[in-house]
C-alpha positions as semicolon CSV with decimal commas, in nm:
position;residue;x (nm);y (nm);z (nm)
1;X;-8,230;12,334;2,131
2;X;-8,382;12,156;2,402
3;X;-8,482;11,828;2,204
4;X;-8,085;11,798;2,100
5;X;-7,975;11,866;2,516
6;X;-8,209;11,591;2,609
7;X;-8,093;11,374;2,343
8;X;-7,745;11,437;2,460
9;X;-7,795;11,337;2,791
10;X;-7,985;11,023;2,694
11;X;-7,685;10,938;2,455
12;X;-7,462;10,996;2,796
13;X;-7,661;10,747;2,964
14;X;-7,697;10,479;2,719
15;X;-7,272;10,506;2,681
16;X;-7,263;10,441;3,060
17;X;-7,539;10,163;3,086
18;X;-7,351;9,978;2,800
19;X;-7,011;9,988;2,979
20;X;-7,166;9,965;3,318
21;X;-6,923;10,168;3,451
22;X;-6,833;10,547;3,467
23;X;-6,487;10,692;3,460
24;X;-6,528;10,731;3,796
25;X;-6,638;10,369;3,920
26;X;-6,261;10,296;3,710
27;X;-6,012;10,492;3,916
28;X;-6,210;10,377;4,250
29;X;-6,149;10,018;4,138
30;X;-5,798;10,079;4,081
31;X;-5,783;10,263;4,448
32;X;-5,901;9,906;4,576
33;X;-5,646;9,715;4,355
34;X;-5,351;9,945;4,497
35;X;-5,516;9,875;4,866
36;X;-5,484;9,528;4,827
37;X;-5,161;9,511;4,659
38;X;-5,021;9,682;4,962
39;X;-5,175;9,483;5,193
40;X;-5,040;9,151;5,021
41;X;-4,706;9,291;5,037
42;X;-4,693;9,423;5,404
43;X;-4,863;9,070;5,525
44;X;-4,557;8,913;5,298
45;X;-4,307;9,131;5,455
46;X;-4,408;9,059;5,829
47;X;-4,414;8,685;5,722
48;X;-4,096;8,676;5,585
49;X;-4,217;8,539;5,259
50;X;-3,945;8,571;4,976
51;X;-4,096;8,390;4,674
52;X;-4,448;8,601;4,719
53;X;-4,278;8,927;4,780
54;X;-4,102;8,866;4,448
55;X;-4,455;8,781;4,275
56;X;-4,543;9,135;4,340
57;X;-4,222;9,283;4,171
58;X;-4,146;9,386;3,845
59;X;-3,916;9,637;3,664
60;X;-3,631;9,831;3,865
61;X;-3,783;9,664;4,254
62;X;-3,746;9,356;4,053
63;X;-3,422;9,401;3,965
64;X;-3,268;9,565;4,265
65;X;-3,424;9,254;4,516
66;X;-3,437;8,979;4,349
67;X;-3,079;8,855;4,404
68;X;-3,164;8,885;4,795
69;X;-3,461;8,782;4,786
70;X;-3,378;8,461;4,628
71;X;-3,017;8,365;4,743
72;X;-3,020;8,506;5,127
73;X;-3,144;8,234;5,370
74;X;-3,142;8,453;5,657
75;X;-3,322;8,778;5,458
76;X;-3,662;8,628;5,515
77;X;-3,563;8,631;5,922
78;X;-3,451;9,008;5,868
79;X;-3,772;9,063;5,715
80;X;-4,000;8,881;6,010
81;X;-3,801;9,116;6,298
82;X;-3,797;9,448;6,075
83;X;-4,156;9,461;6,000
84;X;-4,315;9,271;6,311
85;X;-4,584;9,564;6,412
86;X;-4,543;9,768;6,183
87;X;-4,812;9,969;5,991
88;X;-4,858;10,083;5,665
89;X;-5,083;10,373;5,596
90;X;-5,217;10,507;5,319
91;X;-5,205;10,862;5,260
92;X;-5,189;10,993;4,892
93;X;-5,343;10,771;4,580
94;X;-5,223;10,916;4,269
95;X;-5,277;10,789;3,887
96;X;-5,000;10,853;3,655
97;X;-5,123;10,740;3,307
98;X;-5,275;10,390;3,223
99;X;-5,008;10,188;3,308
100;X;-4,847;10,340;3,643
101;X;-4,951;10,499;3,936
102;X;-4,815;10,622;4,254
103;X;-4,853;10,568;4,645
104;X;-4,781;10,772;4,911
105;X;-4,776;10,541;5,222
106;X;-4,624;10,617;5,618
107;X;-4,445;10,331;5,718
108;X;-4,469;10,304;6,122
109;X;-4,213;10,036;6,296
110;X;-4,288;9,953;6,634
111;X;-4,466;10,272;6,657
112;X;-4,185;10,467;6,727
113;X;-3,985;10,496;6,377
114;X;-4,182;10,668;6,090
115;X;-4,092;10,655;5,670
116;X;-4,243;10,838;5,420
117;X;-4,263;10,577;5,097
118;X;-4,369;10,655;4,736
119;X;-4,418;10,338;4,564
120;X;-4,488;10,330;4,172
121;X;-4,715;10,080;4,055
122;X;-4,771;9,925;3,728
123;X;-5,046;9,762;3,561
124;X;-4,873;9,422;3,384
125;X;-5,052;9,196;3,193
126;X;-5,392;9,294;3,426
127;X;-5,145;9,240;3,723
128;X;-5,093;9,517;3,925
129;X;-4,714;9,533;4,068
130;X;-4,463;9,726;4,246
131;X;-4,223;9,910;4,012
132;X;-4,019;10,077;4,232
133;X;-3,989;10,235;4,571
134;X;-3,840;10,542;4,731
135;X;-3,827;10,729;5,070
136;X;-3,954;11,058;5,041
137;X;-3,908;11,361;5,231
138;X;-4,256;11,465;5,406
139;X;-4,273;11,820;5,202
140;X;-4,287;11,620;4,855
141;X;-4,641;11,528;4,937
């Protein structure tokens, strides 16, 4: 009984040396991915910068922006004022299946005015991307 426990474990190991990564090391990665995703889009947003904003779109965001984003010469202004010092925290990382995942951030203004945003990402063609965004009451966390 023992010789087939420690042959278990070895067979454990050798599966994780091979890969050279654990299930673990995967979901961390994708943490960091989401991190950065965020970050690109928040720097985009204080910068006014249409065209990149809608490189980070896809799906229902996509579809609901893209019309402004493209054809509104003075939305990129909006965007500047509206997010000039604003924050963007973190708060809940959650997967969903392969594809999607969801993002539980606090969006601060000015430090004064607070919103509580889920956004659902999705994994495209090894892109990751913002599917869609809603405000969410603080109790749905």
């Amino acid at each position: 009984m023992k010789k087939i426990y420690v042959l278990f474990v070895l067979i454990i190991m050798v599966i994780f040396a091979s890969t050279g990564e654990s299930p673990a090391a995967v979901e961390v990665a994708d943490v960091y991915q989401a991190e950065n995703l965020l970050s690109q889009y928040h720097n985009m947003l204080e910068n006014g910068n249409t065209s990149g904003i809608l490189s980070l779109l896809t799906g229902p965001m996509l579809k609901s922006n893209e019309n402004l984003l493209r054809n509104n010469s003075k939305y990129a202004r909006f965007l500047r004022e509206r997010y000039r010092n604003s924050n963007f925290t973190i708060v809940n990382y959650k997967p969903i299946d392969t594809s999607y995942s969801s993002l539980d951030v606090l969006i601060t203004f000015n430090s004064q005015e607070k919103i509580w945003t889920r956004f659902t990402l999705a994994l495209e063609k090894g892109k990751l991307r913002i599917y869609a965004e809603e405000e969410i009451n603080v109790k749905e966390r």
